[in-house]
C-alpha positions in Angstrom: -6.6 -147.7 -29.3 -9.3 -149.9 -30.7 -10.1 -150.3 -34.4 -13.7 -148.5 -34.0 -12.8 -145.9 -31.1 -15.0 -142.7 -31.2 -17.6 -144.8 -33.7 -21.5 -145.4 -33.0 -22.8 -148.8 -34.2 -26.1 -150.2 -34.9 -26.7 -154.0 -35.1 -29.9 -154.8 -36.0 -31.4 -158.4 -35.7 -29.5 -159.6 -32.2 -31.8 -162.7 -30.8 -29.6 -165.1 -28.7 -25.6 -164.8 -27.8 -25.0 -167.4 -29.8 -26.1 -165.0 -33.3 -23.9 -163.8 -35.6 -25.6 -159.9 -34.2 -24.1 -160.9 -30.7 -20.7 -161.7 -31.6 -20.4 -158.3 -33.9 -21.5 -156.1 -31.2 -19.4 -157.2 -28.3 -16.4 -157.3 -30.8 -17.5 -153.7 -31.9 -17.4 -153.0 -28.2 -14.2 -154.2 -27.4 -12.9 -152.1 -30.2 -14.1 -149.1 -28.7 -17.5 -148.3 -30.2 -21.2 -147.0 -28.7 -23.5 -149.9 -29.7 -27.0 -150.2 -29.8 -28.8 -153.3 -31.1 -32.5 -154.2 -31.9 -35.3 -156.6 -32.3 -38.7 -156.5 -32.2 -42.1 -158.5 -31.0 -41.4 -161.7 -28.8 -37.8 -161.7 -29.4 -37.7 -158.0 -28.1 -37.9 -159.1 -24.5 -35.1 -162.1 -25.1 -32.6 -159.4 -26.6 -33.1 -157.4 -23.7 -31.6 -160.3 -21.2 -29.3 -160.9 -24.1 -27.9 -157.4 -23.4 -26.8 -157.6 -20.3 -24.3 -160.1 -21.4 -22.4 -157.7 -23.4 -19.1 -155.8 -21.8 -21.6 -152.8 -21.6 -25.3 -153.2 -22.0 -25.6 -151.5 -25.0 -29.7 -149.6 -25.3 -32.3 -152.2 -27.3 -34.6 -150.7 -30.0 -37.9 -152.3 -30.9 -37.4 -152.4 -35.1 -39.5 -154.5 -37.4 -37.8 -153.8 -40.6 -40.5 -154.8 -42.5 -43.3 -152.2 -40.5 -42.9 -148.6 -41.6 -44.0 -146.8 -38.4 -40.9 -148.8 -37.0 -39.0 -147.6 -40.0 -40.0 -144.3 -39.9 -39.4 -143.7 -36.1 -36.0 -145.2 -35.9 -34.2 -142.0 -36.1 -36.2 -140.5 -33.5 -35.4 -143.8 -31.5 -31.6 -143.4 -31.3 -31.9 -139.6 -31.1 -33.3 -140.7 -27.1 -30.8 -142.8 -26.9 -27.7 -140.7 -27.5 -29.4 -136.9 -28.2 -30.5 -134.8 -29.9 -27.3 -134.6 -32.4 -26.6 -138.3 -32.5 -25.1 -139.8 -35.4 -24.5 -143.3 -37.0 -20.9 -144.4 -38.1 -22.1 -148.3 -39.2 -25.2 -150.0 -39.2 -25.3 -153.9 -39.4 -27.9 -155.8 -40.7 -27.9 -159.3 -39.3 -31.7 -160.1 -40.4 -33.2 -163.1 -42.5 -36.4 -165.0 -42.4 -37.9 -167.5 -44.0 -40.6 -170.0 -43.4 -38.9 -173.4 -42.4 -42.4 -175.3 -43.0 -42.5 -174.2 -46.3 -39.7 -173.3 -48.1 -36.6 -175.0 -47.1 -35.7 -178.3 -46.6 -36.4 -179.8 -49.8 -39.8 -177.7 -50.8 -38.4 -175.3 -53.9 -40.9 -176.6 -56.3 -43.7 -175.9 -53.5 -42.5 -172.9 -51.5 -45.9 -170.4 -51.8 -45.9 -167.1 -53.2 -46.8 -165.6 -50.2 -44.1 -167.2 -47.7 -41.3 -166.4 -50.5 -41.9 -162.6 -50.7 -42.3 -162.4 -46.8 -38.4 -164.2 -47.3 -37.6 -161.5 -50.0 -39.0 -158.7 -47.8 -37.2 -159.6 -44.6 -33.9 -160.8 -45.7 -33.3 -158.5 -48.6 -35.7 -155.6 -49.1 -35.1 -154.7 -45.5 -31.4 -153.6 -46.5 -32.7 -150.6 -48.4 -35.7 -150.4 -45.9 -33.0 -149.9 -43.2 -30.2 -147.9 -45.1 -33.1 -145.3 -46.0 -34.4 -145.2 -42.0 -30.9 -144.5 -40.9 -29.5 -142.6 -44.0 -30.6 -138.7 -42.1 -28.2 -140.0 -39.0 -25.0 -141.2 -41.2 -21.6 -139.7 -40.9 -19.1 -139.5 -44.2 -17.8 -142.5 -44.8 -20.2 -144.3 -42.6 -20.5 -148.1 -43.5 -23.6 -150.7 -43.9 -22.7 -154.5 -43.7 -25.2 -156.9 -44.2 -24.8 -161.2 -44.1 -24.7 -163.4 -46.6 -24.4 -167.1 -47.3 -22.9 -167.6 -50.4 -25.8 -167.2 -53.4 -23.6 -168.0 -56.1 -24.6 -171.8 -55.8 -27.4 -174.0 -55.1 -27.2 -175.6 -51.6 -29.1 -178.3 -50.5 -31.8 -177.5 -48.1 -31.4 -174.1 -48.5 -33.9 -173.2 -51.3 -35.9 -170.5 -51.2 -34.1 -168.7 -48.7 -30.8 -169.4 -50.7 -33.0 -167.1 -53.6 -33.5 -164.4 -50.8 -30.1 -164.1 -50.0 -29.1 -163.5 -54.1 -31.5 -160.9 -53.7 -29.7 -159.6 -50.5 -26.2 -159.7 -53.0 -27.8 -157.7 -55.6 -29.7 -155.1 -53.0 -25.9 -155.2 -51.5 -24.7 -153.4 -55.1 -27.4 -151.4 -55.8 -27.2 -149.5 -52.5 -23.3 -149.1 -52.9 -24.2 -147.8 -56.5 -27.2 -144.9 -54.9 -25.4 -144.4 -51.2 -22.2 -144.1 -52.7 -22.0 -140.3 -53.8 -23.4 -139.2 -50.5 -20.1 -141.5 -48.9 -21.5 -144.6 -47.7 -20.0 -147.6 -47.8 -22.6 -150.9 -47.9 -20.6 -154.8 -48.0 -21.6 -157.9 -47.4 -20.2 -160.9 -45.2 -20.5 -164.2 -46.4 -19.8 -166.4 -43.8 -19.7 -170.1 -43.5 -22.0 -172.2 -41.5 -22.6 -171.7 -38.1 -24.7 -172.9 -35.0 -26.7 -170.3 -34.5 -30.4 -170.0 -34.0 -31.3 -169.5 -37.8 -29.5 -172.2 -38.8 -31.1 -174.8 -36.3 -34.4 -173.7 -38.4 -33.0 -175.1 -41.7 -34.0 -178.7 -41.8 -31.1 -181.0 -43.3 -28.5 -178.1 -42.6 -26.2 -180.9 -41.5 -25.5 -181.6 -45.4 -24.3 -178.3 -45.5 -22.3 -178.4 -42.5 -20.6 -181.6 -43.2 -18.4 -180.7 -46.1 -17.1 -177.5 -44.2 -14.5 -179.3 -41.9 -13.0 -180.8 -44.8 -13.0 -178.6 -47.4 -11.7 -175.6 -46.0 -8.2 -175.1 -46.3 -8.4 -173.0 -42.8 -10.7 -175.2 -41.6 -14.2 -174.0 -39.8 -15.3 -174.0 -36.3 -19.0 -173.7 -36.7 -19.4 -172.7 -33.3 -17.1 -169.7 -33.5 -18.8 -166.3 -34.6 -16.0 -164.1 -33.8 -14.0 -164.4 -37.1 -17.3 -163.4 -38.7 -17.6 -160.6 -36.4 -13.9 -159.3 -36.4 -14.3 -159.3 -40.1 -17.9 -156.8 -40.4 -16.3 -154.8 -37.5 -13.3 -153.9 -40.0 -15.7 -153.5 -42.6 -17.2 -150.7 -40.1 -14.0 -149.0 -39.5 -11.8 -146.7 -41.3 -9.3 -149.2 -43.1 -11.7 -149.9 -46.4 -12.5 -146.4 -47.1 -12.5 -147.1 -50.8 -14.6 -150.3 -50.5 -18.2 -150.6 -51.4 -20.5 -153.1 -53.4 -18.3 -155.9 -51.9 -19.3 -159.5 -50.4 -16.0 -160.7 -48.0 -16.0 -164.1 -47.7 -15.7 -165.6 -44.1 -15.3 -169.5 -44.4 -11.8 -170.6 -44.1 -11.3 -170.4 -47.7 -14.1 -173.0 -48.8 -15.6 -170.3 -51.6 -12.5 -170.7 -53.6 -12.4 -175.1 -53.9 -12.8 -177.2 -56.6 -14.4 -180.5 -56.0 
């Protein structure tokens, strides 16, 4: 009997199989779910290939969580998917942007106006953009997990998108505050550093990376998503019914060293 048996999932934002997105929906596979994942413009046609790498290839929704139509058709979009009574048990969002050129790498003091609220809008608004697209289609007790990278701290190179993931933390509480009466659960990951696509766009994410190996008391494989994905999958399930508002950490312990 698997952990998520009987449970539809959504994970939104899955590019490559080396993402974060990937590794949550074959794990939510394995442990018995209906999965569907998404992207959207170019990418859309990479996820599809992607898909077929999965144990079962799972249907792919075009969904720009920052265009409305999208948005406002996503219901309508998994209703063709799985009927006419379909409903949504979880609902990941594993979705961040922001521009590399201008805004991380060393360019706080310079990031534009215009590139930082795209950031805001696509790694943090979008959590309530895409809790309020699915919310008609949610079962009680239904759970939302977003990721994180820690936004308690200042991290080099990170900047600007580091600012877009405190706003991320905050939507995070906010939406377990409004969703909660209705019996939704929404939590965050924060996991450590790994290779994936997104993180290849940080320039001077190696100064990041480096302290990893020896500061966790765990230790960290950055090239391993599943613990990251084992982790929202439980999230998703039935064993934190009483859980909301919450940011898991997932980094071999580093979050909780001294110097």
């Amino acid at each position: 009997m698997g952990l998520l048996d009987g449970k539809t999932i959504l994970v939104a934002g899955v590019t490559m199989d080396s993402s974060i997105g990937f590794a949550v929906a074959k794990v939510a596979q394995e442990q018995g779910a209906t999965v569907l994942i998404s992207n959207f413009g170019r990418a859309l046609s990479i996820t599809k290939r992607i898909a077929k790498r999965l144990p079962v290839e799972p249907p792919v929704l075009d969904l720009d969580v920052t265009n409305q139509e999208h948005l406002d058709g996503l219901a309508d979009q998994i209703r063709e998917h799985l009927g006419a009574e379909a409903k949504l048990d979880g609902v990941v969002h594993s979705i961040a942007y922001g521009n590399p050129e201008t805004l991380l790498g060393g360019k706080f003091l310079t990031g534009p106006w215009e590139d930082v609220a795209q950031a805001v809008q696509v790694s943090a608004y979008s959590l309530k953009s895409l809790a309020i697209a699915v919310q008609p289609l949610m079962t009680q007790g239904a759970g939302i997990v977003g990721l994180t990278f820690d936004a308690t701290v200042a991290w080099p190179a990170y900047d600007w998108m580091g600012v877009a993931k405190a706003a991320l933390e905050s939507t995070n509480r906010y939406l377990a505050r409004d969703l909660g009466p209705q019996g939704i659960r929404v939590n965050l990951v924060s996991a450590g550093p790994l290779k994936t696509l997104a993180a290849k766009a940080i320039p001077g994410f190696e100064e990041i990376d480096e302290a990893w190996g020896t500061r966790a008391p765990l230790g960290w494989d950055n090239t391993d998503q599943i613990p990251t994905a084992k982790t929202v999958c439980a999230l998703l399930s039935d064993f934190f019914p009483a859980t909301t508002g919450e940011i898991v950490h997932v980094d071999g312990g580093y979050h909780a060293m001294g110097a």
